[in-house]
PAGUFI-654435 format. One record per residue (C-alpha): residue in three letters; x, z, y. Coordinates in pm, whole numbers, plus 50000, padded with zeros to 5 digits. Each point is the difference from the previous one (the first is absolute). Layout:
! residues N
ALAXZY ...
//
This chain:
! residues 500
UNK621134614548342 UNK496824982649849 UNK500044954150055 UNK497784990650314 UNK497314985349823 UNK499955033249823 UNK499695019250306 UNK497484976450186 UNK497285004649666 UNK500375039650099 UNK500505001050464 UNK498754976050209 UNK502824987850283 UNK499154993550381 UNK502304981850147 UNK500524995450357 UNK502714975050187 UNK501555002850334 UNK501884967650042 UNK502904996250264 UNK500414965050135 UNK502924989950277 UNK498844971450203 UNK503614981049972 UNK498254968750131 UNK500315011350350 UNK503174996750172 UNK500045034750218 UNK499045035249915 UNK496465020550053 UNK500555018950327 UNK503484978250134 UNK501774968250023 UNK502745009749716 UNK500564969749749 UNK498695006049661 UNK502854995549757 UNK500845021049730 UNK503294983649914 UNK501815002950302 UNK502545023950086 UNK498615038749961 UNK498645014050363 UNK500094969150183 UNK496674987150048 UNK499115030150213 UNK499005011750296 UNK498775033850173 UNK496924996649879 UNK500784995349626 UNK502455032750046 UNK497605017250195 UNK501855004250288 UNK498495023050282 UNK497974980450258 UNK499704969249753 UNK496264984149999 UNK498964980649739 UNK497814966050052 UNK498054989249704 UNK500394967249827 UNK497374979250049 UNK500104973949702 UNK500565033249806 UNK496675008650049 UNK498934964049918 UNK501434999849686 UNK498265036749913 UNK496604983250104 UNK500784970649773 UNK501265023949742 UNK496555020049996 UNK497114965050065 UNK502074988349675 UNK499045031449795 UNK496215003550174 UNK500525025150172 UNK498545013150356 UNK501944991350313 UNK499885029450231 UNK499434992450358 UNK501755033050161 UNK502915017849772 UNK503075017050151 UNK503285011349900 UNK500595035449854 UNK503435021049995 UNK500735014949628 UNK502615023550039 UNK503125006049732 UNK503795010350003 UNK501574976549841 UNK503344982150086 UNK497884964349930 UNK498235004650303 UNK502325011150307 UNK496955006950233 UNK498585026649736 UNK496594983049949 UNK498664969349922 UNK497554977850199 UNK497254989549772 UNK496085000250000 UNK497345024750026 UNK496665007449837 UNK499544966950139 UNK501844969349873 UNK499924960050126 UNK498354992849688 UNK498115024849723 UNK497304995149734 UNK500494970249804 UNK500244987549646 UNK502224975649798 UNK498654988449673 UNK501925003049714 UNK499414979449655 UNK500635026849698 UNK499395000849621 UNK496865011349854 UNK501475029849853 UNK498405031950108 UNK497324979550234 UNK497215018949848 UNK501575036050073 UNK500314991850385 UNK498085024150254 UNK496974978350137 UNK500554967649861 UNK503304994050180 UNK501314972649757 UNK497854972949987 UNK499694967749768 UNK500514966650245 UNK498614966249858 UNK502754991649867 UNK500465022749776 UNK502585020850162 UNK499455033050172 UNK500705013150364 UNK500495030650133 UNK499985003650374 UNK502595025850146 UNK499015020950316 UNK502294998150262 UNK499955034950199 UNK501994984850325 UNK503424976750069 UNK501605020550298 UNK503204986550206 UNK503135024250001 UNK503494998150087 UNK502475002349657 UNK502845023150038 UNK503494991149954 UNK502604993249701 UNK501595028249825 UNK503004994649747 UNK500735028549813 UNK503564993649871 UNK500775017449658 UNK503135011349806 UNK502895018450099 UNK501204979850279 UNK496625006750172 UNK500325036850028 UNK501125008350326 UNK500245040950034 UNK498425005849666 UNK496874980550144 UNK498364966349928 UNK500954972050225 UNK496374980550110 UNK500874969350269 UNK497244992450181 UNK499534960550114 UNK496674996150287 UNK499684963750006 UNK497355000549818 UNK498345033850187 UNK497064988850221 UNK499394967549771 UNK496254995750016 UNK498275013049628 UNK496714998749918 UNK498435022949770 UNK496694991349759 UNK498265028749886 UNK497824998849664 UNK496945022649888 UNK500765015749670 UNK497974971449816 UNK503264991349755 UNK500045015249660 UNK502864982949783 UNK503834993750121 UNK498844965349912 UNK497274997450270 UNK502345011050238 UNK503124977849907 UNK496944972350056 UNK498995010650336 UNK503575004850141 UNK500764964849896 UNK497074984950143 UNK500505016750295 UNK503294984750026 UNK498494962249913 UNK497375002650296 UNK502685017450269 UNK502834966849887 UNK496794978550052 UNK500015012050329 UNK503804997750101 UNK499895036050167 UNK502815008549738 UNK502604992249775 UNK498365027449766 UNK503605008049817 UNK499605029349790 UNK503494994849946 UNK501125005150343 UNK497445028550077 UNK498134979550242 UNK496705005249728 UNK499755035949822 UNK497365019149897 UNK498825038649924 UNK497785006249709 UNK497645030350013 UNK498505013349687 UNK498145023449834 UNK498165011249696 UNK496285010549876 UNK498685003349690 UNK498124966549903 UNK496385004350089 UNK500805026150322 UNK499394991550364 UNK502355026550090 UNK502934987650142 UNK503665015049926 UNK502845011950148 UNK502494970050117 UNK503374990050007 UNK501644974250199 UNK503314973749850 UNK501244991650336 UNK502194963050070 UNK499124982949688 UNK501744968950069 UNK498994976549653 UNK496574989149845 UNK501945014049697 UNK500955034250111 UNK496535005650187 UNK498414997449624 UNK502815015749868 UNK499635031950222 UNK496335002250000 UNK499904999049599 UNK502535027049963 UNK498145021050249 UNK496884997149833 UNK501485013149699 UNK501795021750139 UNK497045018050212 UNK497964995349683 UNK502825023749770 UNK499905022850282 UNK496035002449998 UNK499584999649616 UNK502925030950024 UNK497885021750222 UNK502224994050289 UNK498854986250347 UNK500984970350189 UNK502065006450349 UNK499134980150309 UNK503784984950035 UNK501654965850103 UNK502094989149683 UNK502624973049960 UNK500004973849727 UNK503634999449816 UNK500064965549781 UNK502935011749815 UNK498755030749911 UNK496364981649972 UNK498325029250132 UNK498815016550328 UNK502055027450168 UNK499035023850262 UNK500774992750392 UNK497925023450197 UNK497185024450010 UNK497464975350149 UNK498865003650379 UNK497145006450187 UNK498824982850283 UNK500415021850216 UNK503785009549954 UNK500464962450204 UNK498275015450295 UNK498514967750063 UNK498954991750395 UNK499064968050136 UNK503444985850208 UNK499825006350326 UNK502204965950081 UNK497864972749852 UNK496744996650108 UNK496734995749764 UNK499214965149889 UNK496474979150042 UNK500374968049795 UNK497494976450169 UNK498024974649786 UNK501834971250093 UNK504005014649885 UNK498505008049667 UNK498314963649995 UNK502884990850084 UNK501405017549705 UNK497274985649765 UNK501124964950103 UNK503475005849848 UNK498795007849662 UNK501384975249783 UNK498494992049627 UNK500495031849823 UNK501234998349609 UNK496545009449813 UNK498684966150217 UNK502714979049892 UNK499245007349648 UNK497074991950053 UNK500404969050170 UNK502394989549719 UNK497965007049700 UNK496544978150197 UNK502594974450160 UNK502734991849719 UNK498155015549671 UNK503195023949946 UNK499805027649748 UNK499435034550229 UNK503285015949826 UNK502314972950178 UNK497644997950297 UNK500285032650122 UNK504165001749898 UNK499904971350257 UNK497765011150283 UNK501875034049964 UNK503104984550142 UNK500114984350390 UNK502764977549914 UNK499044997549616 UNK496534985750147 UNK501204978150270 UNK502674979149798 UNK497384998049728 UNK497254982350260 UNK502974981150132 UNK500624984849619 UNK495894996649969 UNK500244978550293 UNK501964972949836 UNK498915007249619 UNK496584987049805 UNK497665031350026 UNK499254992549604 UNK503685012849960 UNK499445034150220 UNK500045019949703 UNK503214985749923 UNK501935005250288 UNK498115035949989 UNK501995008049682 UNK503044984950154 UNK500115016550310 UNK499295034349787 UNK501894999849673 UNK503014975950160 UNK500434995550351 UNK501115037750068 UNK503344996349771 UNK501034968550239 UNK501405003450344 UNK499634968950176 UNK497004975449889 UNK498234972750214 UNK496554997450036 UNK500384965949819 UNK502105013449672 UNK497515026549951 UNK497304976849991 UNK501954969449786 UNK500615029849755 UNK496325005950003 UNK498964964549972 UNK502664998349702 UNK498785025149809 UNK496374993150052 UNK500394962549852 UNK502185021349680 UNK502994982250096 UNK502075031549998 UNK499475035749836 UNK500055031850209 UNK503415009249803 UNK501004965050133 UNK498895007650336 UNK502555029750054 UNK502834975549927 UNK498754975550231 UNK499365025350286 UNK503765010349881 UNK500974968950132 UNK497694995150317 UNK500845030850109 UNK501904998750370 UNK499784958649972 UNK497734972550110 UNK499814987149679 UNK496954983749886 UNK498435018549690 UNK499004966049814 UNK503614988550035 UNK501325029949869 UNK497854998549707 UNK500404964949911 UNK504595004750032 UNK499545031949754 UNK497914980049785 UNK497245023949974 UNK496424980050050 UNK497875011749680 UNK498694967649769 UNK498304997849740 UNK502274985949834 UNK502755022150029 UNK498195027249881 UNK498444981949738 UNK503125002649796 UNK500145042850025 UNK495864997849887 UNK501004979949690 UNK502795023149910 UNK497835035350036 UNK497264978249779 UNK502594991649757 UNK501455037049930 UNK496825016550006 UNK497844986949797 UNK498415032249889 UNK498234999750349 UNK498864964749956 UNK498125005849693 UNK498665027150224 UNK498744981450235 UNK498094970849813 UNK498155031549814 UNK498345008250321 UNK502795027050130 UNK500184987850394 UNK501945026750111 UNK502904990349865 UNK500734975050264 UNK501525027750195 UNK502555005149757 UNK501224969449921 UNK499714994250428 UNK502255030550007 UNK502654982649750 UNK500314970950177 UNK500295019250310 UNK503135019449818 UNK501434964849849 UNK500154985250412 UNK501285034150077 UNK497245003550243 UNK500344970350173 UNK496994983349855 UNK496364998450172 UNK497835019449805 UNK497424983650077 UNK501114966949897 UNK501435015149678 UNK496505011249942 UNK498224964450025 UNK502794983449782 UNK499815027949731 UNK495874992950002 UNK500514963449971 UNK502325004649708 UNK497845028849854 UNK496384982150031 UNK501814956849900 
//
């Protein structure tokens, strides 16, 4: 089987997402007052409703549909006023009633857009000028959103292998409903993706601006986030599309570009062997690293959709989706933003920060009692440090910033301080000072003199107009502290010594 890159010179890939999202921030379910806890005991948080009981009538949640409205005014899309609920029809022991109550032709919220910032590569092959070049230099391509549409999700299957878990000759499957009637939302793209990159990108922004908006704990882990990848092939320069195959319950940014790049290649050795593409649902095996066959894909019509006769149609008046609007909090791409023309930080750690809810917060909370000339600083810290440490104060992260902005400390230094913060109240300056650690002049001056004695070769270097051998001889005193040594004060000794 030919390398992607190989492949992608040769077919051009669309790519379409269907991303499922459980809205665990609400305490009950969509259509009845059952708890939402997946850890609990199997089949307890039911009720006849979730087991679809004869005579049970659902009721609709209605800071469900909040959180759906939120979901679609943060990805620009259109509220719709008047949507109902539909009845999709399956037999399958996951859903006791035999169909599922999701939306129509019609959902709360369709036609929208989320922007997402991509490499160059490729820009200038895009249909109708799709990628384009920001001010900044970076480039942007906005992905269509078709619809986000409420549904129910089904419930928990175990399928229990090895011998013990034959029963009659037959597979044992346990079946746990706790988690059937949860309230899931479902985003819908428009084929505009062409690279298992793009669409690893998407999926995680996605997943940025739905934490920003605490409507989920977005755990791929845990299934409460998973996503189906649709794609296809045509030749690069055709309009045609091709025949497409769906990788259903991708639960990892990893596996999602995993699956669609051995899909590609695979439809693309399929093509190039004068076979033909099936219309199928497939399943991504990560040990095997490749996609499988589940199902001869449906139509439509085999669900026998029919609007549900128990839950009326819905009119959203102006003032619940104002409402709605009002809840919006800052979303991650206007963090950045804010950081980068409030604190001057570098857009890399800017948008690692603003990605993250409680990432962002704590990092305000330390900008609140740190210089803003040393933003940068705690930036770095709260990036490349923090995250290895369980327990830090607002106050240690910033004295740690302040310590290493004045070169009192090295970042090597810094993890063995943090070492010995971590879970105390311990002031940073104190610990520094007991492990004897503040950088001097002085006490570094005695490592310069020692590099410039052994390596004189390099000197001679220098004073014949070589300058970029200061890095070296930086790099040997860095080795003779055994990296406890500020570069950057090594670096002004060795010059002051070099140029006497």
């Amino acid at each position: 089987m030919r390398a992607l890159r190989e492949v992608l010179r040769d077919w051009e890939a669309v790519i379409g997402l269907e991303i499922h999202t459980e809205l665990t921030s609400l305490e009950t379910k969509m259509f009845c007052g059952c708890r939402i806890s997946h850890d609990d005991e199997p089949n307890t948080n039911v009720c006849p409703v979730c087991l679809g009981l004869p005579g049970a009538l659902p009721v609709p949640n209605e800071k469900a549909i909040e959180y759906i409205v939120m979901a679609g005014l943060a990805t620009n899309c259109d509220v719709m006023k008047r949507s109902m609920f539909y009845r999709k029809h399956y037999f399958y022991p996951d859903m006791a009633k035999n169909f599922q109550t999701t939306q129509g032709p019609v959902a709360f919220v369709m036609h929208g857009h989320l922007d997402l910032e991509v490499s160059g590569e490729g820009a200038d092959e895009r249909p109708d000028g799709t990628i384009t070049k920001a001010a900044d230099g970076s480039y942007v391509l906005p992905v269509k959103i078709l619809r986000i549409h409420m549904e129910e999700d089904a419930a928990k299957m175990v399928h229990v292998g090895g011998a013990e878990g034959r029963i009659g000759g037959a597979r044992e499957s346990l079946i746990d409903y706790n988690r059937c009637g949860t309230p899931l939302i479902e985003l819908v793209t428009e084929p505009d993706l062409r690279t298992p990159e793009e669409a690893r990108l998407f999926m995680e922004k996605l997943r940025q601006v739905f934490l920003a908006l605490g409507i989920s704990d977005c755990s791929l882990e845990r299934g409460s986030m998973r996503c189906d990848g649709n794609v296809s092939l045509r030749r690069r320069g055709s309009s045609e599309m091709g025949t497409k195959t769906e990788m259903k319950n991708i639960n990892s940014f990893k596996a999602l570009h995993d699956a669609l790049a051995y899909e590609i290649c695979r439809q693309a050795e399929v093509l190039e062997g004068g076979g033909r593409v099936l219309q199928e649902t497939r399943h991504w095996e990560p040990s095997r690293r490749k996609t499988v066959v589940m199902r001869v894909k449906e139509r439509n019509d085999d669900y026998r959709f029919f609007p549900d006769p128990d839950l009326m149609p819905f009119d959203l008046s102006d003032e619940f989706v104002e409402r709605c609007r009002r809840r919006l909090p800052e979303l991650p791409d206007a963090r950045r933003d804010r950081y980068v023309a409030t604190w001057g930080l570098r857009c890399r750690e800017a948008e690692l920060l603003a990605a993250d809810p409680q990432a962002a917060s704590l990092f305000e909370d330390v900008m609140g009692v740190a210089e803003p000339a040393e933003a940068q600083v705690v930036a770095n810290v709260m990036v490349n440090l923090v995250p290895s440490y369980g327990s830090l104060g607002v106050g240690q992260i910033a004295g740690i910033a302040r310590l290493l902005a004045a070169d009192d400390i090295t970042f090597v230094q810094a993890r063995e301080v943090l070492d010995a913060l971590d879970g105390t109240d311990d002031d940073p300056e104190e610990v520094v000072e007991a492990l004897g650690m503040r950088q001097s002049a002085d006490s570094l001056s005695l490592v310069v003199d020692e590099v410039l004695g052994r390596c004189e070769d390099q000197v001679r270097q220098y004073r014949s107009g070589n300058r970029k051998v200061v890095g070296y001889l930086v790099g040997q005193c860095m080795k003779a502290s055994a990296g406890a040594g500020n570069p950057k004060l090594f670096n002004q000794l060795l010059l002051e010594r070099l140029e006497g």
